[in-house]
mmCIF file of the N, C-alpha and C atoms, coordinates in Angstrom:
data_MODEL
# 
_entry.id   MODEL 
# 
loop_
_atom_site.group_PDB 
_atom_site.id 
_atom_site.type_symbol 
_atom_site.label_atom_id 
_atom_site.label_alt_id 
_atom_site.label_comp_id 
_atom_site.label_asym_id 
_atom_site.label_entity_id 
_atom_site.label_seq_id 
_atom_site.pdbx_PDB_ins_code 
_atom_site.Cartn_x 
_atom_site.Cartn_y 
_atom_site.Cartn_z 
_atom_site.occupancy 
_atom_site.B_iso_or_equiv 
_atom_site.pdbx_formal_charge 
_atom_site.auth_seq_id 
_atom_site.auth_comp_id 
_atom_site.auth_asym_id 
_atom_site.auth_atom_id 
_atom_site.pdbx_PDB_model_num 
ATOM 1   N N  . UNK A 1 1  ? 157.225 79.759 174.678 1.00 0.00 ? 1  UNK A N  1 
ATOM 2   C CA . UNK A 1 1  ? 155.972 80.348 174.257 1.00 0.00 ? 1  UNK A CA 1 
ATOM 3   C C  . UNK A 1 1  ? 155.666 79.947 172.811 1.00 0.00 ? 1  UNK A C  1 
ATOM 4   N N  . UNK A 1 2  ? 156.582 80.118 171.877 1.00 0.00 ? 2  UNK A N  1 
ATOM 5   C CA . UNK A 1 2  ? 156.406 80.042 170.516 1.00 0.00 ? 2  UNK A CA 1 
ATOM 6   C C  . UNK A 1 2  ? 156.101 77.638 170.704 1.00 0.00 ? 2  UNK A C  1 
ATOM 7   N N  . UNK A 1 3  ? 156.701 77.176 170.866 1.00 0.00 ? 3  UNK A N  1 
ATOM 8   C CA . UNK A 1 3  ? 156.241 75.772 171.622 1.00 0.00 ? 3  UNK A CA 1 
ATOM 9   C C  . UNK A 1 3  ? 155.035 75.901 171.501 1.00 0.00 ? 3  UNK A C  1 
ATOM 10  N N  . UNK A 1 4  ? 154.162 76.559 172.822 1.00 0.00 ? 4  UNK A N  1 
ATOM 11  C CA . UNK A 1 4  ? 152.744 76.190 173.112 1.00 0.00 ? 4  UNK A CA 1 
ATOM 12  C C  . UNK A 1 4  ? 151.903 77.009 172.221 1.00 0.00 ? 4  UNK A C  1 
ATOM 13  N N  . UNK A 1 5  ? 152.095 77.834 171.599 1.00 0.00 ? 5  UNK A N  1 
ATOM 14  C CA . UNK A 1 5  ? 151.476 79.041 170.629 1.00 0.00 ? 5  UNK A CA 1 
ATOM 15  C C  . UNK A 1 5  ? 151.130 77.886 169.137 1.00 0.00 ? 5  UNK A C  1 
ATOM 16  N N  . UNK A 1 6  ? 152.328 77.225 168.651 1.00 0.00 ? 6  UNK A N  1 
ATOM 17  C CA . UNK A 1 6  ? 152.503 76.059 167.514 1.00 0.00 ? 6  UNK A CA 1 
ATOM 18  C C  . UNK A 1 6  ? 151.839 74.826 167.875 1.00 0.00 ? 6  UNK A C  1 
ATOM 19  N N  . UNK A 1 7  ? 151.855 74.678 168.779 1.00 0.00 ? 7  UNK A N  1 
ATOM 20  C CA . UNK A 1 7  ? 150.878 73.303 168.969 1.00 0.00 ? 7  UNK A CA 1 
ATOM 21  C C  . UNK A 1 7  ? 149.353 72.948 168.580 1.00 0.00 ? 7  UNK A C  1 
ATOM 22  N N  . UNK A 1 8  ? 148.953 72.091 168.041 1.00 0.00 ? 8  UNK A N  1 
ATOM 23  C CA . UNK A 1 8  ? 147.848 72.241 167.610 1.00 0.00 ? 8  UNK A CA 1 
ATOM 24  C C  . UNK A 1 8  ? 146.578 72.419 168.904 1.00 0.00 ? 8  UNK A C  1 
ATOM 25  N N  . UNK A 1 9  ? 145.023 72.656 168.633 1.00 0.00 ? 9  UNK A N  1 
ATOM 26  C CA . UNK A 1 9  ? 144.069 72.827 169.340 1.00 0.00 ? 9  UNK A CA 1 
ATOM 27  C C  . UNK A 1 9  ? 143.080 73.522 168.420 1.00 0.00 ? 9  UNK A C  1 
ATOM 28  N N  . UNK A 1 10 ? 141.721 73.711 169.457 1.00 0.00 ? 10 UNK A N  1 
ATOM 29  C CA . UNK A 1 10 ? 140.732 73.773 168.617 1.00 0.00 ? 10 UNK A CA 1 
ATOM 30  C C  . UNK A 1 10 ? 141.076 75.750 168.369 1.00 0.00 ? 10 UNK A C  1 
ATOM 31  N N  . UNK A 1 11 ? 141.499 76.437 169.075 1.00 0.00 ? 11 UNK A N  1 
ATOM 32  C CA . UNK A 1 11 ? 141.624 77.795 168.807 1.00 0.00 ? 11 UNK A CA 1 
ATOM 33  C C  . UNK A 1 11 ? 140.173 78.190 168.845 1.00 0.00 ? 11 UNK A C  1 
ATOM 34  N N  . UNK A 1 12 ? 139.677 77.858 169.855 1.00 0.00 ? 12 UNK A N  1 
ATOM 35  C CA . UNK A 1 12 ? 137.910 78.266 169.470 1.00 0.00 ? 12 UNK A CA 1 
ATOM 36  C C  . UNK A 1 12 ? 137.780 79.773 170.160 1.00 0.00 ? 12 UNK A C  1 
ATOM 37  N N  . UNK A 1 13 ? 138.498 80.459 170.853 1.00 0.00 ? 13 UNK A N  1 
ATOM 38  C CA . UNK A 1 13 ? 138.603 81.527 171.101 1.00 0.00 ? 13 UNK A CA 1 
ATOM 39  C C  . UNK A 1 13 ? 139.126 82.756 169.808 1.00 0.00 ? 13 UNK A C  1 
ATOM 40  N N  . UNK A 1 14 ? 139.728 82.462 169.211 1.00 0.00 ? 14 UNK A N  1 
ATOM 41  C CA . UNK A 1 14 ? 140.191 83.526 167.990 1.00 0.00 ? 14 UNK A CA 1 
ATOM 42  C C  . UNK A 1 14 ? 139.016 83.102 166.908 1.00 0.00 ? 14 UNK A C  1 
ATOM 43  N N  . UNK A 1 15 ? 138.103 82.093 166.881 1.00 0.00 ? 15 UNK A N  1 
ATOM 44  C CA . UNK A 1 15 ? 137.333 81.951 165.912 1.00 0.00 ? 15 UNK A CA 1 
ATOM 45  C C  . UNK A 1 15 ? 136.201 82.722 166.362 1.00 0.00 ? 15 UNK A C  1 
ATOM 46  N N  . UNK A 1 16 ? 135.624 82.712 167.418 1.00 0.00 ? 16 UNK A N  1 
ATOM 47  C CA . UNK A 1 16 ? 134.074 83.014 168.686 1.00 0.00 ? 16 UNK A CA 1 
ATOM 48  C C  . UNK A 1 16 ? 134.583 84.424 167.916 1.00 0.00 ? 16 UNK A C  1 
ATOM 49  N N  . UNK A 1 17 ? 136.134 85.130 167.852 1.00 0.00 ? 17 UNK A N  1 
ATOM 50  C CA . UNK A 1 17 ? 135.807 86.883 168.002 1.00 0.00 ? 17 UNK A CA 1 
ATOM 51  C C  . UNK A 1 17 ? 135.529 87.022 166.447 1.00 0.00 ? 17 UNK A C  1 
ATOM 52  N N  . UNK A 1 18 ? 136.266 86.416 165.651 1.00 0.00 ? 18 UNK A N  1 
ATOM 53  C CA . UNK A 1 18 ? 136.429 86.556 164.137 1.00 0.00 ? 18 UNK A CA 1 
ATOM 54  C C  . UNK A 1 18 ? 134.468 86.080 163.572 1.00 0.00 ? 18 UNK A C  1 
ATOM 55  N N  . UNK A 1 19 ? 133.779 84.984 164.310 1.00 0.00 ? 19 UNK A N  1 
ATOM 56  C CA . UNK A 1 19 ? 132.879 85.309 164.179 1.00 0.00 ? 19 UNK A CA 1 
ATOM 57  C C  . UNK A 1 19 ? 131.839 86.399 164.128 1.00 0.00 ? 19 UNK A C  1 
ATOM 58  N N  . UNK A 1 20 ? 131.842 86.450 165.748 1.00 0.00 ? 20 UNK A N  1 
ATOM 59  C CA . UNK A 1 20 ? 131.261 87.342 166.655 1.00 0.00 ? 20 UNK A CA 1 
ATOM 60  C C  . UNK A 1 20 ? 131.501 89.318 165.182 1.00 0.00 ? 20 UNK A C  1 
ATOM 61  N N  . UNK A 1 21 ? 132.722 89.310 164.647 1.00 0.00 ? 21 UNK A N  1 
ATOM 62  C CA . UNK A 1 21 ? 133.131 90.291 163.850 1.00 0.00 ? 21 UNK A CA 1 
ATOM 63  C C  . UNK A 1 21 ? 132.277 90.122 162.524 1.00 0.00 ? 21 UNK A C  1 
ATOM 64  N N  . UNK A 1 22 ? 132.197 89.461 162.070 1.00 0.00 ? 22 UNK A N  1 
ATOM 65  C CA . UNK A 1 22 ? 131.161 88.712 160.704 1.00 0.00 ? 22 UNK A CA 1 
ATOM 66  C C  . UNK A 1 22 ? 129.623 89.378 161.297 1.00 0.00 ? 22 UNK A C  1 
ATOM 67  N N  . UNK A 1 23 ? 129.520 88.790 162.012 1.00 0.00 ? 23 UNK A N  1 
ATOM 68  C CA . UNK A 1 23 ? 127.768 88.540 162.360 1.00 0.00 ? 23 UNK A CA 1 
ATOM 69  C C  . UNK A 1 23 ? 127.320 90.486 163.061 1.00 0.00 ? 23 UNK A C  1 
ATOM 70  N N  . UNK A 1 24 ? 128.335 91.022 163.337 1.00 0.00 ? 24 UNK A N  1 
ATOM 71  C CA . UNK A 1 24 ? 128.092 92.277 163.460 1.00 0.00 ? 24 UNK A CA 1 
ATOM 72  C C  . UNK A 1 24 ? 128.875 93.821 162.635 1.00 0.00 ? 24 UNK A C  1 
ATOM 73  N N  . UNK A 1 25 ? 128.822 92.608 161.644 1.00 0.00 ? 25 UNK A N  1 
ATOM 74  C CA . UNK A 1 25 ? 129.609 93.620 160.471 1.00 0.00 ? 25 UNK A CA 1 
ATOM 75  C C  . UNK A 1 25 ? 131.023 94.561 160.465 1.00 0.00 ? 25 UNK A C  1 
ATOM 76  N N  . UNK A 1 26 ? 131.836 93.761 161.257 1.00 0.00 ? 26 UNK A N  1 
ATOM 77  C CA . UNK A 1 26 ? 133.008 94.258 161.473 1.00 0.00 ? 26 UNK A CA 1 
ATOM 78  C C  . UNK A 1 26 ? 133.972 93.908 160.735 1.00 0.00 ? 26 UNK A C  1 
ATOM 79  N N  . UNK A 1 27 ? 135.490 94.856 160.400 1.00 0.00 ? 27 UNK A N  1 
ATOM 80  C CA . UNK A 1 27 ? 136.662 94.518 159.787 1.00 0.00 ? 27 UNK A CA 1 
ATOM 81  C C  . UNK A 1 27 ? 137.043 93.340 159.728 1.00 0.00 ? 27 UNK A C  1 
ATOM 82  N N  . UNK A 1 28 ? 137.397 92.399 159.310 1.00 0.00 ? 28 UNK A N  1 
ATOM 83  C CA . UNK A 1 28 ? 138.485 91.366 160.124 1.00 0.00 ? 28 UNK A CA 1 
ATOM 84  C C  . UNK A 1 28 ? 140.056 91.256 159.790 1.00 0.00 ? 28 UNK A C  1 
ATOM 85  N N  . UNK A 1 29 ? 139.874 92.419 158.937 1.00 0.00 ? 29 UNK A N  1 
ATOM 86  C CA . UNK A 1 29 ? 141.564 92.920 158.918 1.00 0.00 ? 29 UNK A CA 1 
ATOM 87  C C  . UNK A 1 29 ? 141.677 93.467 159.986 1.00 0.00 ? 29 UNK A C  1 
ATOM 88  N N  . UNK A 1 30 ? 140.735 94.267 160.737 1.00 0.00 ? 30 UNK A N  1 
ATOM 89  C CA . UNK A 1 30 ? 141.366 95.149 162.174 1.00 0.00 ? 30 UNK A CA 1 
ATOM 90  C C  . UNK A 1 30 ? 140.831 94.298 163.173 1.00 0.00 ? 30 UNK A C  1 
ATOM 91  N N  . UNK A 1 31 ? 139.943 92.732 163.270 1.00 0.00 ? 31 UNK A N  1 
ATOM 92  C CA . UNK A 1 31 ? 139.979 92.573 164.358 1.00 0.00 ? 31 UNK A CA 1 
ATOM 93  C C  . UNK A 1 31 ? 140.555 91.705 164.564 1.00 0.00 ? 31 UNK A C  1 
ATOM 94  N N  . UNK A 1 32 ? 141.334 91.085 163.695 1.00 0.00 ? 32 UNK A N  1 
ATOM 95  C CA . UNK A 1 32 ? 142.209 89.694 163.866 1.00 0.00 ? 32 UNK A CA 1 
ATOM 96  C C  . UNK A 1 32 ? 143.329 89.782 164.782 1.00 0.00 ? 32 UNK A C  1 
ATOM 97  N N  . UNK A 1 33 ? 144.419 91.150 164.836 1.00 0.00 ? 33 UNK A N  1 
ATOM 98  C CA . UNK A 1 33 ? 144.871 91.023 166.287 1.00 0.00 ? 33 UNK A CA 1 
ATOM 99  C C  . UNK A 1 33 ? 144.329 90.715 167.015 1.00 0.00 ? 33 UNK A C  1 
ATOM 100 N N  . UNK A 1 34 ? 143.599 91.219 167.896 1.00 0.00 ? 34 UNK A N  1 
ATOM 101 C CA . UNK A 1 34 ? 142.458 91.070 169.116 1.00 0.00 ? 34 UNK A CA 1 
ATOM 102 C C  . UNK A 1 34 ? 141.980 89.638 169.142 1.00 0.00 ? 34 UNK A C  1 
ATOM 103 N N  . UNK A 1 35 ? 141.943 89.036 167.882 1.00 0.00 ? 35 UNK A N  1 
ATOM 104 C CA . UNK A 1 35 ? 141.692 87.505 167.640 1.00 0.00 ? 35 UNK A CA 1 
ATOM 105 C C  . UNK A 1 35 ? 142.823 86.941 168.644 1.00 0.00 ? 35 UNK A C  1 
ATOM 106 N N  . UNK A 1 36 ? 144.243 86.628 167.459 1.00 0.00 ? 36 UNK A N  1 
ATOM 107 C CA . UNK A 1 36 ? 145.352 86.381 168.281 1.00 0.00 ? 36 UNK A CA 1 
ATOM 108 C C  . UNK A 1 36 ? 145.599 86.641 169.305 1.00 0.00 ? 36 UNK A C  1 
ATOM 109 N N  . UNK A 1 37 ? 145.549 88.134 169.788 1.00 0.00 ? 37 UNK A N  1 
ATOM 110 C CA . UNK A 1 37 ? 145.627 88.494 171.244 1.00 0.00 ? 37 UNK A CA 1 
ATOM 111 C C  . UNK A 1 37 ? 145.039 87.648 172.361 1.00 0.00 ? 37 UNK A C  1 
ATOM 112 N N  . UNK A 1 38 ? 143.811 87.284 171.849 1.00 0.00 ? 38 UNK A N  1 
ATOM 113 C CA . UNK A 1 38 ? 142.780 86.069 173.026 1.00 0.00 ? 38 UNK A CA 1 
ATOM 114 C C  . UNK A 1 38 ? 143.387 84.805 172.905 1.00 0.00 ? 38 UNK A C  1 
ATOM 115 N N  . UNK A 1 39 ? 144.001 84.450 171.997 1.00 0.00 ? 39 UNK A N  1 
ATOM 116 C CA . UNK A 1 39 ? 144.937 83.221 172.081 1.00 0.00 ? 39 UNK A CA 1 
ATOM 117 C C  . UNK A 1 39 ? 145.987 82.934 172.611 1.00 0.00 ? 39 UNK A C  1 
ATOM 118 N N  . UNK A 1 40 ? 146.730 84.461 172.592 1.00 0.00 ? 40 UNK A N  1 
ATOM 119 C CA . UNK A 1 40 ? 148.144 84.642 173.206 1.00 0.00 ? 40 UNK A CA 1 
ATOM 120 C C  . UNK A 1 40 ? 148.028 84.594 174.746 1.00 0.00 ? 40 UNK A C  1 
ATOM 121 N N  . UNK A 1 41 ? 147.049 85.540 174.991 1.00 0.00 ? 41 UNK A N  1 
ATOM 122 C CA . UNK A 1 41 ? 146.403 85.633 176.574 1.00 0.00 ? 41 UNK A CA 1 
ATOM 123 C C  . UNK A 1 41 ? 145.966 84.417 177.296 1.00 0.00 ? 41 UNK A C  1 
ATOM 124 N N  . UNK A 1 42 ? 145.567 83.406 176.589 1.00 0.00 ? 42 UNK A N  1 
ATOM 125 C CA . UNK A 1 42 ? 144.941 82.087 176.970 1.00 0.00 ? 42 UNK A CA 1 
ATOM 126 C C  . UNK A 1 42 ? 145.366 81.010 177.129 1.00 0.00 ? 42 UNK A C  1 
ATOM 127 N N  . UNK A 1 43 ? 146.795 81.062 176.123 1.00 0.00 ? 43 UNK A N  1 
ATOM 128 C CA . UNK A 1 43 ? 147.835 80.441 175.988 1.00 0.00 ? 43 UNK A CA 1 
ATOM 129 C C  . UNK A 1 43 ? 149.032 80.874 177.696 1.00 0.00 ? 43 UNK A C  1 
ATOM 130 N N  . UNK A 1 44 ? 149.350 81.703 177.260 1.00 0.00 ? 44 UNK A N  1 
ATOM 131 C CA . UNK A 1 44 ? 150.151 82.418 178.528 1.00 0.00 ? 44 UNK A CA 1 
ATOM 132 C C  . UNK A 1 44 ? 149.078 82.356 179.870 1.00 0.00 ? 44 UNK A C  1 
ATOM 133 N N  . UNK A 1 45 ? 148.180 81.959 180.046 1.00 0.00 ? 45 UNK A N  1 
ATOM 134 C CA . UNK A 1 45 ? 147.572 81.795 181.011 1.00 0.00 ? 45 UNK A CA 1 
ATOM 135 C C  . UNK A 1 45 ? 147.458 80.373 181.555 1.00 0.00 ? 45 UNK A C  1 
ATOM 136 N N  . UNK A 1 46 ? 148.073 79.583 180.654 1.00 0.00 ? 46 UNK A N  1 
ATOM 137 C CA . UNK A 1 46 ? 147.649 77.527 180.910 1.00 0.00 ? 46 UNK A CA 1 
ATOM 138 C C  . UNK A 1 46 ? 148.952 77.725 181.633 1.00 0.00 ? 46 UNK A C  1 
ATOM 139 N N  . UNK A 1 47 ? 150.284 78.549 180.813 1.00 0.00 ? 47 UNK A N  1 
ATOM 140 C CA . UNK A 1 47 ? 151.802 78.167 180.397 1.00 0.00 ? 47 UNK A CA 1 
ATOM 141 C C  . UNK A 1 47 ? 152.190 78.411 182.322 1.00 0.00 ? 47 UNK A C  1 
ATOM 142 N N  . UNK A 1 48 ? 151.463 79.765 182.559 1.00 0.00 ? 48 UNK A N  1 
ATOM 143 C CA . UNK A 1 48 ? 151.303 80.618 184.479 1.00 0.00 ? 48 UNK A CA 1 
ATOM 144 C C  . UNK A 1 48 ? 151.125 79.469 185.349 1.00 0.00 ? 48 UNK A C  1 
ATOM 145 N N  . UNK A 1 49 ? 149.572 79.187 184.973 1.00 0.00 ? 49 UNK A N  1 
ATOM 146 C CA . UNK A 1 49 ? 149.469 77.989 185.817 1.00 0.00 ? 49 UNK A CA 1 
ATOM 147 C C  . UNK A 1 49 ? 150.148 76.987 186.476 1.00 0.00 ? 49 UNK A C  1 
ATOM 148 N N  . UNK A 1 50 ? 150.528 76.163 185.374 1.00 0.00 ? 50 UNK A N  1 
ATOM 149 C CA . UNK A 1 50 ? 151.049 74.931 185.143 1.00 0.00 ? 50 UNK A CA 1 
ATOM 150 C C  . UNK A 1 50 ? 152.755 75.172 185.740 1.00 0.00 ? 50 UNK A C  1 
ATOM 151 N N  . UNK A 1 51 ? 153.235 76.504 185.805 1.00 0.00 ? 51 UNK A N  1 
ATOM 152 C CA . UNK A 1 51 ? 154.992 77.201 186.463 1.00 0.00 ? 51 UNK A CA 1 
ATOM 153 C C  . UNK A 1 51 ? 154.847 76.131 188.037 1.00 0.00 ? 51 UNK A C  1 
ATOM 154 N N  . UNK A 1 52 ? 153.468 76.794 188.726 1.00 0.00 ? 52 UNK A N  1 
ATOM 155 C CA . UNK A 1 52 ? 154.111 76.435 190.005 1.00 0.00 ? 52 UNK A CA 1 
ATOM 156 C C  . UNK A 1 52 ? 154.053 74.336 190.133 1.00 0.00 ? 52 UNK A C  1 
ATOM 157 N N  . UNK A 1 53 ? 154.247 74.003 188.938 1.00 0.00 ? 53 UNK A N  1 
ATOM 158 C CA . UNK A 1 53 ? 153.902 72.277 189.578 1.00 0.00 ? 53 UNK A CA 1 
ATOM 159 C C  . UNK A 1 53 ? 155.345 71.769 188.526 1.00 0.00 ? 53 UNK A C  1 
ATOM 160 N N  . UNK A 1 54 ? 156.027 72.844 187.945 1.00 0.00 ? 54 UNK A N  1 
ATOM 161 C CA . UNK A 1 54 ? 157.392 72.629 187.708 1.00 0.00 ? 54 UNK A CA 1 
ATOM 162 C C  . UNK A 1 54 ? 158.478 72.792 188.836 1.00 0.00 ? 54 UNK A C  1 
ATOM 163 N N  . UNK A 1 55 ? 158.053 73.021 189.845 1.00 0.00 ? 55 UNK A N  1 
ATOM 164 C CA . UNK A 1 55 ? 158.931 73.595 190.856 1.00 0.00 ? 55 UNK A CA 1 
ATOM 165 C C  . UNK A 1 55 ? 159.253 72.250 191.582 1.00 0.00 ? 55 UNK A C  1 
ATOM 166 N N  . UNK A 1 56 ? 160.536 71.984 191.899 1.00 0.00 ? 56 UNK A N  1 
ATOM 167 C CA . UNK A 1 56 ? 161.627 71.040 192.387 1.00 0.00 ? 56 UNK A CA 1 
ATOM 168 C C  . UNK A 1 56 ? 160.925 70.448 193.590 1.00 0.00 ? 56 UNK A C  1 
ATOM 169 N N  . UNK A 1 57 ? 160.664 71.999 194.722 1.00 0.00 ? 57 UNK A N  1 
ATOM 170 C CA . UNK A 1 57 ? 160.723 72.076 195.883 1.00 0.00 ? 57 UNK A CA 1 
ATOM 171 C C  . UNK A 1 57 ? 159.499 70.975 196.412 1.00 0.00 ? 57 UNK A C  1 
ATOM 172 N N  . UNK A 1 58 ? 160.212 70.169 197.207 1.00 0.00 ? 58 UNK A N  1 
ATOM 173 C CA . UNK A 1 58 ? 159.285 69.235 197.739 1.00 0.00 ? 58 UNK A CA 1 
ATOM 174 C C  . UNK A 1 58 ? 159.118 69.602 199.370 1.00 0.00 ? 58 UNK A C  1 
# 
């Protein structure tokens, strides 16, 4: 996890919320988890996928 989390990319999902927080006058000390969180979630969602085409079984 920490692998695909370090790898570079555009991260345009933690930017869209950290925006989206600007433009409607929000914290971004309190919404930057929730930032990361959409990265972590999005990340762990390629990492799911991609399990079943590691599998041996032919």
């Amino acid at each position: 996890m920490a692998y695909s989390m370090n790898l570079g990319g555009k991260r345009l999902r933690p930017a869209l919320v950290l925006m989206s927080s600007r433009i409607f006058g929000g914290n971004e000390e309190e919404i930057l988890p929730m930032a990361l969180a959409m990265e972590m979630i999005h990340t762990y969602s390629l990492i799911h996928d991609d399990l079943p085409a590691m599998d041996n079984d032919e």
